[in-house]
SEROKE-394376 format. One line per field, with one value per residue: x negated, y, z negated of N, C-alpha, C in turn. Coordinates in Angstrom, 1 decimal, decimal comma. Each point is the difference from the previous one (the first is absolute). Example, Ala and Ser with C-alpha at 12.3 -4.5 7.8 and 13.67 -1.06 7.14 Angstrom:
BEGIN
n_u: (-13,2 0,4)
n_v: (-5,7 1,1)
n_w: (-7,8 0,7)
ca_u: (0,9 -0,9)
ca_v: (1,2 1,1)
ca_w: (0,0 0,0)
c_u: (-0,9 0,8)
c_v: (1,2 1,1)
c_w: (0,0 -0,8)
This chain:
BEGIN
n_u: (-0,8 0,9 -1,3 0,8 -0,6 -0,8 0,9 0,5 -0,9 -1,3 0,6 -1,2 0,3 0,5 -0,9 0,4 -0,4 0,4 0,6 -0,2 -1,0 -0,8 -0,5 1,8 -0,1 -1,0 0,7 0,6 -0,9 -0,6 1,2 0,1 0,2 -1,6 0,5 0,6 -1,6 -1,1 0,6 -0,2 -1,0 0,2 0,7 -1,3 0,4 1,2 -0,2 0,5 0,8 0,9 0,3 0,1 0,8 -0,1 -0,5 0,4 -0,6 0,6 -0,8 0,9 -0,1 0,7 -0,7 -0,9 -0,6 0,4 0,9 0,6 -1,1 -0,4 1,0 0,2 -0,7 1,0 0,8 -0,4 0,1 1,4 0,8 -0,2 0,6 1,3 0,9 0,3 0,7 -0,7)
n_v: (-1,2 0,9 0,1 0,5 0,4 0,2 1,4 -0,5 -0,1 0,3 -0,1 -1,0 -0,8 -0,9 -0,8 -1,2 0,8 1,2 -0,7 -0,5 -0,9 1,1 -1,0 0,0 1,6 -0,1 -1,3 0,8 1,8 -0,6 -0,5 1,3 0,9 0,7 -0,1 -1,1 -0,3 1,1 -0,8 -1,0 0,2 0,3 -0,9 -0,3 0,4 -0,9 -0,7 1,6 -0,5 -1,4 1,3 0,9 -1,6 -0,1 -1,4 -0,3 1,2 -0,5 0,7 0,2 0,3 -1,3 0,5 0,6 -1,0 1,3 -0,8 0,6 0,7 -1,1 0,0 1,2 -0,3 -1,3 1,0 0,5 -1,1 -0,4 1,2 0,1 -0,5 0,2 -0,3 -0,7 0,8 0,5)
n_w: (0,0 0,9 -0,6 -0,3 1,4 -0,9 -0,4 1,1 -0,7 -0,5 -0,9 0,1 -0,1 -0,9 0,6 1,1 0,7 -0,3 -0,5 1,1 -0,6 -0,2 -0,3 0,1 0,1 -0,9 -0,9 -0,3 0,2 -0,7 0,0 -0,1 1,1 -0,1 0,9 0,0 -0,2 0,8 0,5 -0,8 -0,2 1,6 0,4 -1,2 -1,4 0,3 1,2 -0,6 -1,0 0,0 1,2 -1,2 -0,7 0,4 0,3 1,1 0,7 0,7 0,6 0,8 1,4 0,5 -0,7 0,8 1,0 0,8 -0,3 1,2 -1,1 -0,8 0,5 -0,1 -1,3 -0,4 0,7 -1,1 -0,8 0,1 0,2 -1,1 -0,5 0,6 1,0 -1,7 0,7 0,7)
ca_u: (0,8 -1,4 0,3 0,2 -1,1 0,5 -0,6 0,1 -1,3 -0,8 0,5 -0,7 0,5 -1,2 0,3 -0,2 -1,2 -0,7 0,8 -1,1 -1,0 -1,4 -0,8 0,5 0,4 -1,2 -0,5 1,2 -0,7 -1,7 0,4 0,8 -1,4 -0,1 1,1 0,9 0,5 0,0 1,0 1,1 -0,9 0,1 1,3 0,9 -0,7 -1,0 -0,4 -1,0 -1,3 -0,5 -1,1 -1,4 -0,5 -0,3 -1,5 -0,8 1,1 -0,8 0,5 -0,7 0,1 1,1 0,9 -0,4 0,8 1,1 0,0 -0,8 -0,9 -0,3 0,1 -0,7 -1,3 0,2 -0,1 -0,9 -1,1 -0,1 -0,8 -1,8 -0,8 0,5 0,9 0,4 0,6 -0,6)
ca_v: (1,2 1,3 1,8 1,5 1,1 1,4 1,0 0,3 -0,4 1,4 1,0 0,1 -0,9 -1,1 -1,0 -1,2 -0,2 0,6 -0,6 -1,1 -0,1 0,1 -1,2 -0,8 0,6 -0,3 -1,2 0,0 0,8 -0,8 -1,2 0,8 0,7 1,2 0,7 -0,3 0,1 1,2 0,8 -0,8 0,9 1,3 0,0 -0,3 0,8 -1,2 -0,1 0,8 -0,1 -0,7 -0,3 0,3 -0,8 -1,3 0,4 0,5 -0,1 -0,5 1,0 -0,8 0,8 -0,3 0,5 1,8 0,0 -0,8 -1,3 0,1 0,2 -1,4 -0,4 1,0 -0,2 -1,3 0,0 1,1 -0,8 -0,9 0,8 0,1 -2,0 -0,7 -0,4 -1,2 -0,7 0,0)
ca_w: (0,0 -0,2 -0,9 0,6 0,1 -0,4 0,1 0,9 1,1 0,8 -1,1 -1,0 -0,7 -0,2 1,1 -0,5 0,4 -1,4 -1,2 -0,3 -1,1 0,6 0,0 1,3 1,4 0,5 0,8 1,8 0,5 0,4 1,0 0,9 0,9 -0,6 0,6 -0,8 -1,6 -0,1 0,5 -1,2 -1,1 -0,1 -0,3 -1,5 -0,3 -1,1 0,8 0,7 -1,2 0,0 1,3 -0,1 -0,7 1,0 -0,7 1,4 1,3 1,5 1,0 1,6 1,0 -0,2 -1,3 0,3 1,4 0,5 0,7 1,0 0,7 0,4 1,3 0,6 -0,4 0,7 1,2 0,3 -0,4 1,6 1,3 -0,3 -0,4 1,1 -1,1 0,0 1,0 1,3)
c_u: (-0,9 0,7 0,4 -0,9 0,9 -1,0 0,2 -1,1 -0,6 0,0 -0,9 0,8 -0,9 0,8 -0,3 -1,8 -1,0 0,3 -1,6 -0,8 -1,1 -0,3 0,4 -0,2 -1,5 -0,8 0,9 -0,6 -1,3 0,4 0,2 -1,3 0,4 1,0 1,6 0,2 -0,1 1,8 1,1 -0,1 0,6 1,9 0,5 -1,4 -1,0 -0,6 -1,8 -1,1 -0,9 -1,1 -1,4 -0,5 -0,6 -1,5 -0,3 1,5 -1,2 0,3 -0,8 0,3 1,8 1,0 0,8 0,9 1,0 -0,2 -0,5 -1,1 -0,8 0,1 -1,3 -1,1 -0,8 -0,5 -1,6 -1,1 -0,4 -0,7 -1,7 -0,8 0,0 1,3 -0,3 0,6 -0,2 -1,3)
c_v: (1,2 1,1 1,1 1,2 1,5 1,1 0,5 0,0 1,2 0,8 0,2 -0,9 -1,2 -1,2 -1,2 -0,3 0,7 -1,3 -1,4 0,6 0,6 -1,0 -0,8 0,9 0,4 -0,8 -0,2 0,6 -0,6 -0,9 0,7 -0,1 1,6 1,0 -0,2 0,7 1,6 0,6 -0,5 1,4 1,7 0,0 0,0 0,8 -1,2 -0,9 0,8 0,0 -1,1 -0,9 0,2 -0,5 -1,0 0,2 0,1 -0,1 -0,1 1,0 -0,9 1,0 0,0 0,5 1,2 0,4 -1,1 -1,6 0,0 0,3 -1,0 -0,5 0,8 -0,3 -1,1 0,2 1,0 -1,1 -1,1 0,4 0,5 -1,4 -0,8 -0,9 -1,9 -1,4 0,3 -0,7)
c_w: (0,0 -0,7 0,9 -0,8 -1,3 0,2 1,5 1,5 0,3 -1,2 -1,1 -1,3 -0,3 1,1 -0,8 0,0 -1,4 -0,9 0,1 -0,4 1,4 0,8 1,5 0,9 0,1 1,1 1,4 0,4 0,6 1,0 1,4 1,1 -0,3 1,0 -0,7 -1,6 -0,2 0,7 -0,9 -1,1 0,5 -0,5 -1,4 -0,5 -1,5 0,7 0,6 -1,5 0,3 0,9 -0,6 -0,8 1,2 0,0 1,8 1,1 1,2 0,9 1,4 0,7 0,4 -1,2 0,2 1,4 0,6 0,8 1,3 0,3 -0,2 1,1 1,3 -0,3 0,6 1,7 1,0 -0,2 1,4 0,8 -0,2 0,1 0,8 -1,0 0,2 0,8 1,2 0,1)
Protein backbone atom coordinates (compact mmCIF):
# COMPACT_ATOMS: atom_id res chain seq x y z
CA UNK A 1 0.00 0.00 0.00
CA UNK A 2 1.37 3.41 -0.74
CA UNK A 3 1.67 6.38 1.49
CA UNK A 4 0.30 9.45 0.27
CA UNK A 5 2.87 12.24 -0.40
CA UNK A 6 2.28 15.28 2.21
CA UNK A 7 3.04 18.82 2.34
CA UNK A 8 2.18 19.14 -1.24
CA UNK A 9 5.48 18.59 -3.06
CA UNK A 10 8.16 21.55 -3.65
CA UNK A 11 7.06 23.17 -0.52
CA UNK A 12 9.92 22.54 1.54
CA UNK A 13 8.30 19.90 3.58
CA UNK A 14 9.87 16.69 5.04
CA UNK A 15 9.75 13.69 2.24
CA UNK A 16 9.76 10.08 2.37
CA UNK A 17 13.24 10.41 1.29
CA UNK A 18 14.50 12.88 4.36
CA UNK A 19 12.83 10.34 6.95
CA UNK A 20 15.71 7.31 6.14
CA UNK A 21 18.49 6.92 8.19
CA UNK A 22 21.81 8.66 6.38
CA UNK A 23 23.43 5.48 5.93
CA UNK A 24 20.73 3.90 3.02
CA UNK A 25 20.63 6.99 0.55
CA UNK A 26 24.34 6.96 0.89
CA UNK A 27 24.87 3.74 -0.07
CA UNK A 28 22.23 4.26 -3.00
CA UNK A 29 24.35 7.46 -4.09
CA UNK A 30 27.96 5.51 -4.36
CA UNK A 31 26.03 2.88 -6.39
CA UNK A 32 24.90 5.73 -8.61
CA UNK A 33 27.38 7.18 -11.67
CA UNK A 34 28.74 10.72 -10.74
CA UNK A 35 26.07 12.34 -13.17
CA UNK A 36 23.04 10.69 -11.67
CA UNK A 37 23.92 11.25 -8.30
CA UNK A 38 25.12 15.05 -8.78
CA UNK A 39 21.69 15.70 -10.52
CA UNK A 40 19.71 13.43 -7.60
CA UNK A 41 21.73 15.94 -5.19
CA UNK A 42 20.83 19.21 -7.24
CA UNK A 43 16.92 18.32 -6.81
CA UNK A 44 16.81 17.70 -2.69
CA UNK A 45 18.55 19.75 -0.47
CA UNK A 46 19.30 16.44 1.83
CA UNK A 47 20.51 14.68 -0.92
CA UNK A 48 22.77 17.88 -1.59
CA UNK A 49 24.44 17.27 2.15
CA UNK A 50 24.94 14.07 1.82
CA UNK A 51 26.82 14.19 -1.57
CA UNK A 52 29.50 15.57 0.31
CA UNK A 53 29.68 12.73 2.47
CA UNK A 54 30.74 10.29 -0.14
CA UNK A 55 34.20 9.48 0.33
CA UNK A 56 34.88 9.75 -4.01
CA UNK A 57 32.88 10.82 -7.11
CA UNK A 58 34.33 9.70 -10.54
CA UNK A 59 34.27 12.39 -13.03
CA UNK A 60 34.90 10.86 -16.81
CA UNK A 61 34.58 13.01 -19.92
CA UNK A 62 30.97 11.36 -20.57
CA UNK A 63 29.82 12.87 -17.36
CA UNK A 64 30.31 16.49 -18.65
CA UNK A 65 29.25 15.92 -22.52
CA UNK A 66 26.72 15.27 -24.41
CA UNK A 67 25.99 11.65 -25.60
CA UNK A 68 26.72 12.32 -29.13
CA UNK A 69 29.84 13.52 -29.01
CA UNK A 70 31.26 9.97 -28.37
CA UNK A 71 30.08 9.15 -31.33
CA UNK A 72 31.86 12.10 -33.06
CA UNK A 73 35.04 11.31 -31.12
CA UNK A 74 34.61 7.65 -32.04
CA UNK A 75 34.37 8.82 -35.61
CA UNK A 76 37.33 11.43 -35.84
CA UNK A 77 39.35 8.39 -34.39
CA UNK A 78 38.53 6.04 -37.52
CA UNK A 79 39.24 8.44 -39.82
CA UNK A 80 42.91 9.08 -38.16
CA UNK A 81 43.89 5.25 -37.37
CA UNK A 82 42.05 3.87 -39.86
CA UNK A 83 38.95 2.26 -38.81
CA UNK A 84 38.56 -1.55 -37.29
CA UNK A 85 36.72 -2.77 -39.80
CA UNK A 86 38.25 -2.01 -43.02
Amino acid sequence: MRRRATGGGGGGGEDDLSVLPDELPLIILGRLDTRTTLGAAALSQHLDRLVCELPALEFSISDVLPPHYHDCVCRRYDAVHGSADA
